[in-house]
Structures are given as C-alpha cells and as structure tokens.
NUNUMI-445436 format. One record per residue: residue number from 1; residue in three letters; x, y, z of N, C-alpha, C in turn. Coordinates in pm, whole numbers, plus 50000, padded with zeros to 5 digits. Example, Ala and Ser with C-alpha at 12.3 -4.5 7.8 and 13.67 -1.06 7.14 Angstrom:
[1; Ala; [51319; 49431; 50780]; [51230; 49550; 50780]; [51320; 49670; 50780]] [2; Ser; [51285; 49775; 50708]; [51367; 49894; 50714]; [51290; 50003; 50787]] 
END
This chain:
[1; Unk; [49042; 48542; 30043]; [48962; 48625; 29960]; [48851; 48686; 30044]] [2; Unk; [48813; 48802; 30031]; [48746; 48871; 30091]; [48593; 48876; 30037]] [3; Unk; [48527; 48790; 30115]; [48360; 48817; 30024]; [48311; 48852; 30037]] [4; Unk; [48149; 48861; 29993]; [48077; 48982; 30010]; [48031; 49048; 30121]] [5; Unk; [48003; 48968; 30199]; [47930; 48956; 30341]; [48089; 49032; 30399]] [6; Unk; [48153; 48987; 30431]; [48274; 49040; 30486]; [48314; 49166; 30460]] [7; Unk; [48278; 49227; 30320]; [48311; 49338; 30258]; [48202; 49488; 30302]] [8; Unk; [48125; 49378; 30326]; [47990; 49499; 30374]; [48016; 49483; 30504]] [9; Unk; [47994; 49381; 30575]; [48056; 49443; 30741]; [48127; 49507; 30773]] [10; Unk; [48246; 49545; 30676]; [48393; 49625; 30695]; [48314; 49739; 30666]] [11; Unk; [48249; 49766; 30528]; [48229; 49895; 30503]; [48133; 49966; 30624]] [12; Unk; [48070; 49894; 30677]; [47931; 49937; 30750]; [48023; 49971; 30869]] [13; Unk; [48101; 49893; 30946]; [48185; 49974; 31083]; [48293; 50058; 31010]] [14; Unk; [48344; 50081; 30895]; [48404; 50236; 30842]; [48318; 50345; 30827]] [15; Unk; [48231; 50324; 30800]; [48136; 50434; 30799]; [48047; 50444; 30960]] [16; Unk; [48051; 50341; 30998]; [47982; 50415; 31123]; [48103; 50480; 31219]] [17; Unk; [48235; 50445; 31173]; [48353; 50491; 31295]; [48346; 50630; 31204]] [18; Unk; [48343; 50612; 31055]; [48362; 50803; 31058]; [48282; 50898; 31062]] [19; Unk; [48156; 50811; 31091]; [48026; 50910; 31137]; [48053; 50916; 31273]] [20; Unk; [48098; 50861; 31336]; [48047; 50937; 31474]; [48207; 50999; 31524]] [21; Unk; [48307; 50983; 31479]; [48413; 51068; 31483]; [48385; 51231; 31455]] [22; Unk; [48337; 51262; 31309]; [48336; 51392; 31290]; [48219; 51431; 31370]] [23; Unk; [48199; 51426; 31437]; [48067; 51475; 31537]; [48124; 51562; 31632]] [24; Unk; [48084; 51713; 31634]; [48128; 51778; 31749]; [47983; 51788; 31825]] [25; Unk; [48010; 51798; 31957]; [47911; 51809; 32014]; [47846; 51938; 32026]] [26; Unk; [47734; 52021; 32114]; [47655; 52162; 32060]; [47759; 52203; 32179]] [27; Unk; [47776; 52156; 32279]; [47833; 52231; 32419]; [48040; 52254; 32402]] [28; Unk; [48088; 52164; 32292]; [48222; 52173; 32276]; [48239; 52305; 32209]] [29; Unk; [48085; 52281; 32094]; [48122; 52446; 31967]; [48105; 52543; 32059]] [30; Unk; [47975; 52556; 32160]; [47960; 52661; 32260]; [48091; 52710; 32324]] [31; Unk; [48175; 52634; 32407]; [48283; 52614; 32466]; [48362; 52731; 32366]] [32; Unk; [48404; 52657; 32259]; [48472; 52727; 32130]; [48459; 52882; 32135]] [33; Unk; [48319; 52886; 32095]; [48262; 52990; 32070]; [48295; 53103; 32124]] [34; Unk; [48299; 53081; 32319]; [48288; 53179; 32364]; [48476; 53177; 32429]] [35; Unk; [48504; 53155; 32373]; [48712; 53166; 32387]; [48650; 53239; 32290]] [36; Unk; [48678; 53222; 32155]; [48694; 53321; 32036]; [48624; 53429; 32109]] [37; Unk; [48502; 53455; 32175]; [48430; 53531; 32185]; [48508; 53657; 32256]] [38; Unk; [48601; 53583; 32402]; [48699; 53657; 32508]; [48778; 53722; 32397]] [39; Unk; [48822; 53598; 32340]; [48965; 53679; 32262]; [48952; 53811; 32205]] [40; Unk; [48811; 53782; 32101]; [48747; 53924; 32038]; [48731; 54038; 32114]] [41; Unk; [48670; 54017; 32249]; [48652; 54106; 32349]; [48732; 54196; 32369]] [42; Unk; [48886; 54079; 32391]; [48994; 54165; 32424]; [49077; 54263; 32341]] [43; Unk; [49110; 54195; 32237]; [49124; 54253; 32095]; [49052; 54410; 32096]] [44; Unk; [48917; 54374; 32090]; [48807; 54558; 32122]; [48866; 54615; 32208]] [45; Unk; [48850; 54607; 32286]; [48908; 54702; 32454]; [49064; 54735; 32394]] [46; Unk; [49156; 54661; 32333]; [49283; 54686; 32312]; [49251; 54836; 32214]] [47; Unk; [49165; 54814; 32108]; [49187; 54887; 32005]; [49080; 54987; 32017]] [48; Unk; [49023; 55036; 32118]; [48915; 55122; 32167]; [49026; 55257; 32272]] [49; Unk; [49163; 55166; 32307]; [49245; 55239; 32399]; [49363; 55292; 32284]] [50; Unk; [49402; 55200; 32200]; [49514; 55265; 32068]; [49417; 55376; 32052]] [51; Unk; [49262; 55342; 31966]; [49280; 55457; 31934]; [49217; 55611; 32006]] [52; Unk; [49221; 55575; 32122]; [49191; 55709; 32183]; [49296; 55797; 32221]] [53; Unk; [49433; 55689; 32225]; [49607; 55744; 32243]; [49630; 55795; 32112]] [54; Unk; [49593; 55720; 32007]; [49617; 55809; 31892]; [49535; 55910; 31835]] [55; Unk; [49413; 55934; 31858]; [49319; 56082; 31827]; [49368; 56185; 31951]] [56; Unk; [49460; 56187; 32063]; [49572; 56234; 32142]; [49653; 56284; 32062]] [57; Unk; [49713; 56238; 32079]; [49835; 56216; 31980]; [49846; 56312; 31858]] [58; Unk; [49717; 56294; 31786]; [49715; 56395; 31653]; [49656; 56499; 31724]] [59; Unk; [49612; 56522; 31822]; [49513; 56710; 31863]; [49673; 56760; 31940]] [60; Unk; [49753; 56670; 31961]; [49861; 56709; 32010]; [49981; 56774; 31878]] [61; Unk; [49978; 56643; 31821]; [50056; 56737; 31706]; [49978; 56830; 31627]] [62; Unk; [49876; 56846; 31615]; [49802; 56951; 31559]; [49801; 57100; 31592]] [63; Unk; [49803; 57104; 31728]; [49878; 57189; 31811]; [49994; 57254; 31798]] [64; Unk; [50071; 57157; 31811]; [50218; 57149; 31788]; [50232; 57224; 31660]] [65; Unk; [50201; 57180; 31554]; [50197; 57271; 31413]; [50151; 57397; 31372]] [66; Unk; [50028; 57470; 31492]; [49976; 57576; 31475]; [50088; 57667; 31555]] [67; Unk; [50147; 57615; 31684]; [50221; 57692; 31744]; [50347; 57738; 31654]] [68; Unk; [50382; 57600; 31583]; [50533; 57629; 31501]; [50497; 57731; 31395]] [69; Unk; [50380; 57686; 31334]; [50344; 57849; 31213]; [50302; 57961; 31277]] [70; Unk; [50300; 57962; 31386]; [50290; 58117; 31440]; [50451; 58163; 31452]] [71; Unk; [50494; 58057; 31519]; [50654; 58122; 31576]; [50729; 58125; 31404]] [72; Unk; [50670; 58077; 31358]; [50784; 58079; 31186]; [50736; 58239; 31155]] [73; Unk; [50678; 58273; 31180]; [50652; 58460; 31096]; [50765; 58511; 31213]] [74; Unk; [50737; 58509; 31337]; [50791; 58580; 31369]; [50987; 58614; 31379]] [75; Unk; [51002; 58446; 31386]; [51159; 58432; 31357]; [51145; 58502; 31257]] [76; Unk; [51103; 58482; 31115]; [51156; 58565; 30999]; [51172; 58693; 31025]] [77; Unk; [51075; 58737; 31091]; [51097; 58927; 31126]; [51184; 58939; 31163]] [78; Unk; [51197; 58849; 31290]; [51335; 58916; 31386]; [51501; 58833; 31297]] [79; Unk; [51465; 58746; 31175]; [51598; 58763; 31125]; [51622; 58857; 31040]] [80; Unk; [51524; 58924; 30978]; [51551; 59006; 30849]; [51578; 59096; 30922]] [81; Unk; [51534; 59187; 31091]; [51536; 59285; 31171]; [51698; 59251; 31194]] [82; Unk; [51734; 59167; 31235]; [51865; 59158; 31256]; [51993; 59171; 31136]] [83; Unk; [51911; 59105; 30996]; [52020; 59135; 30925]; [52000; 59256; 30853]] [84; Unk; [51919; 59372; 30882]; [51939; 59484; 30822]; [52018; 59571; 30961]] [85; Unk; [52031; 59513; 31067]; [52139; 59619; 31178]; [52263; 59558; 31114]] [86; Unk; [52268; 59456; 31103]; [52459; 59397; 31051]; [52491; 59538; 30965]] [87; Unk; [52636; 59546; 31006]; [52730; 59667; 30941]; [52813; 59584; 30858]] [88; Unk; [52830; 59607; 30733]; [52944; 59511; 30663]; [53046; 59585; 30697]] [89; Unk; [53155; 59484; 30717]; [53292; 59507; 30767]; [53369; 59613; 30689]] [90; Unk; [53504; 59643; 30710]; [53546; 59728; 30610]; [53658; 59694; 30628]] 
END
C-alpha cells in the first residue's frame, strides 16, 4: 500500500522531472529563431526574383498584344483587298 509520505515524494519528483523537461533554453529558441529566420530570407530573395520574371513576362505579352491588334486591321484589308480581285469562275 502506498502511503502518504510515499505518495508525495512520487508526486514531488513527477513534477519536478516535468518542470525541468519542458524548459527550452533562451540560446536553443535563438538557435531556432534564426534557421526560421534563413529560411524566410530565402523564401524573399526567391519571390523578389519570380516576381520580377513575371512583371517581364506581362510588359512582354503586353506588347505582344498591341503588335497583334495592329497587324489584325491590316490582315483584314489585305483579305477583303484580295477577295474583291477573285474572278468567280465560269
């Protein structure tokens, strides 16, 4: 049978083993800290370079779209110019 005295010594080294278990130290979180910190770093620089390839990218196709609506008038001229020379057959 487990008595009183016995019951409180148990409890008193359970509680002191799970107090000083959850204990991180200030220099482990620091440690922590500054990995997450790289990672973040890198992450930025990654997405500082996407998007300067992609604001590219769109002044490029933007481009691309002003040139095609210029050349679209003029194909039309030169098809309607062409299908008023066609001779229908006979």
């Amino acid at each position: 049978m487990i008595t009183r005295k016995s019951f409180a010594h148990l409890a008193m080294v359970a509680a002191g083993g799970l107090s000083l278990s959850a204990c991180a130290t200030t220099e482990y979180v620091d440690e922590q800290i500054a990995l997450v910190n790289t990672r973040i770093d890198g992450v930025e620089a990654n997405l500082a370079t996407t998007t300067s390839t992609a604001n590219a990218a769109a002044a490029d196709a933007q481009n691309a779209n002003r040139r095609l609506d210029a050349l679209t008038g003029r194909v039309d001229r030169l098809e309607q110019a062409a299908a008023a020379q066609r001779r229908p057959r006979n």
